[in-house]
N, C-alpha and C positions, 0 to 999 in steps of 0.2 A: 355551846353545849346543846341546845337545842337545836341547830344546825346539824350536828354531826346525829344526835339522836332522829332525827327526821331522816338523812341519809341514808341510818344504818336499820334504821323501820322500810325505808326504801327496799335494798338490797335484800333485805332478809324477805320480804312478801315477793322480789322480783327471784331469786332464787327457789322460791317456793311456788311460783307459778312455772319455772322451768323445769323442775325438778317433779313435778305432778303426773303423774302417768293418764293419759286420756286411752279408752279404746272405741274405736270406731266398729261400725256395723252396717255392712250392707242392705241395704232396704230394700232397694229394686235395681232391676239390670234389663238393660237391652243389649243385647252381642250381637251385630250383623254382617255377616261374610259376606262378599262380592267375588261372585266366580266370572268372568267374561272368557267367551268361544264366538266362536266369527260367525257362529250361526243365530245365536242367543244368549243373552245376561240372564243369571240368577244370584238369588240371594239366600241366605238361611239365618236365622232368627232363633236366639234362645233368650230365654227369659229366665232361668234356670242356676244363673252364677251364684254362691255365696262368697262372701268374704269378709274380714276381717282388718283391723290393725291397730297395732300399737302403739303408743306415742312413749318415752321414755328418755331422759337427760338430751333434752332437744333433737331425737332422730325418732322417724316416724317408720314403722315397717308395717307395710302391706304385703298381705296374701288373696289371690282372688281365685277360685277355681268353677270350670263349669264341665259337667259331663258331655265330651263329643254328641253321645246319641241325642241330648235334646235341644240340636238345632234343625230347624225344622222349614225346607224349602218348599213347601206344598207339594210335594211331591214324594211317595214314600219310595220311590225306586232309585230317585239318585241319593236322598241320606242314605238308605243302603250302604250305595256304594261310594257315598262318601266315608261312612264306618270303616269301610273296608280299604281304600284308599288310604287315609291316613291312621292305618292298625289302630284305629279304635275300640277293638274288643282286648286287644291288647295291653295297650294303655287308654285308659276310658276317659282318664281327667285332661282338660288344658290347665295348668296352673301357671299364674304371672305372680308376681313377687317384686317388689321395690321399695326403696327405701329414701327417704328423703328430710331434707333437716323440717321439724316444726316447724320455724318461721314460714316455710314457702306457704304455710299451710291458708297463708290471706292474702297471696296473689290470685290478681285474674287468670292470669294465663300461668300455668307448672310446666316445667321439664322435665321430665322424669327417664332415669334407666329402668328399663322392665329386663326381667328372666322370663322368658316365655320358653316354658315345657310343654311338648304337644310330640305327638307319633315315634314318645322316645327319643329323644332331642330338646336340649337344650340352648336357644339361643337370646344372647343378648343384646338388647335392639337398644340404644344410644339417643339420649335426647328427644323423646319423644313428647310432641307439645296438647297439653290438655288445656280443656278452659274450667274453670272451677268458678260458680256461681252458689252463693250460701241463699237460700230461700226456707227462712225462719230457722227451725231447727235444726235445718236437715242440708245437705249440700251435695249439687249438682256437680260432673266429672266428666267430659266426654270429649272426644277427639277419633281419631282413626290411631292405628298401629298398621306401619306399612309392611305384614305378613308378606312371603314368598313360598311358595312347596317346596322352592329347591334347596332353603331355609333349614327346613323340617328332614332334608332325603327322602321328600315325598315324591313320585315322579307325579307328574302331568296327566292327571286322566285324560282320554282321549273320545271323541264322535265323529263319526265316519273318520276315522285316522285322523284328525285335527287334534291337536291336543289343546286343551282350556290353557290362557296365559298365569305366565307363571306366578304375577302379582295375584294375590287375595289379600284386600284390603281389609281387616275388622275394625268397623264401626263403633262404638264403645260410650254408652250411656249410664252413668252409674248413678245410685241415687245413695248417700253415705249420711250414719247419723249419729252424733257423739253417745255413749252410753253412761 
C-alpha cells in the first residue's frame, strides 16, 4: 500500500512537472553576420533581437525576431545598402522559430531545426548545433547558423564587379530567462 501510494505521489508531481507551462524571455542578444569579398571582411552586429518561448506538454517553441535595419557594420553606407540588398524596407523583420522537446532543454550541446524568414523567404535550416550553458538564473545559447544569399534570392552584392561569397555566416549569442 504504501509502495503503490509513493508511486502514485511519484507520477502525479512527475506529470505535473511535465504538464507545467514555463515561458522563457529573451534578456540580451548578440547577432553577427560575416560578409567576406577578396578584397575585405565585414561584420554587422545587432543587439536589437526580442524573443520569446513556450514550454507546454513537453515541446518547447521559440520565436526570435530582430529588425534588418539594426545591424550595424560601422559603416552607414553599406547597412544602407545592405537594407536594400536584402528588401529590407520591405520586410524589415528576420524571424527564426523552432521548436523542440523540453527535455533537450539540460543538454550541453542542442540541435535544433530553425525557420529562418528574412528578404521574404522562408527557409528551413536542419540540425543546427547550439551550446546551452545555464548561469544562475538565466541561460546562455550560442552557435553559428550557416546562412547563404542564395538561401534568401538575395543576389550577391558586388565591389568593383567582385561579388561578396555567398556564405554569411550569423553568429548567435542569446542570453534566455525562465519567467
Amino acid at each position: 500500500m504504501k509502495t503503490s501510494f509513493t508511486v502514485g505521489l511519484f507520477l502525479l508531481t512527475a506529470s505535473t512537472i511535465v504538464a507545467a507551462d514555463a515561458q522563457w524571455v529573451l534578456d540580451r542578444s548578440t547577432l553577427t553576420y560575416h560578409v567576406s569579398h577578396i578584397l575585405h571582411e565585414s561584420e554587422g552586429v545587432s543587439h536589437s533581437a526580442r524573443g520569446k518561448g513556450t514550454c507546454h506538454n513537453g515541446q518547447c517553441d521559440f520565436l526570435i525576431a530582430v529588425p534588418v535595419k539594426s545591424f550595424d557594420s560601422g559603416d552607414s553606407n553599406r547597412d544602407l545598402h545592405m537594407i536594400q540588398v536584402t528588401r529590407g524596407s520591405e520586410f524589415p523583420l528576420v524571424s527564426v522559430r523552432t521548436h523542440l522537446p523540453e527535455a533537450m532543454s539540460g543538454a550541453s550541446t542542442i540541435l535544433v531545426d530553425l525557420d529562418v524568414e528574412f528578404g521574404g523567404q522562408k527557409v528551413h535550416y536542419k540540425q543546427i548545433a547550439f551550446e546551452r550553458v545555464a548561469q544562475g538564473t538565466q541561460t546562455k545559447i550560442s552557435g553559428t547558423v550557416p546562412l547563404a544569399l542564395s538561401d534568401f534570392r538575395i543576389d550577391p552584392p558586388k565591389l568593383l564587379t567582385v561579388a561578396v561569397k555567398n556564405e554569411v555566416p550569423l553568429k548567435v549569442e542569446l542570453v534566455w530567462h525562465v519567467q
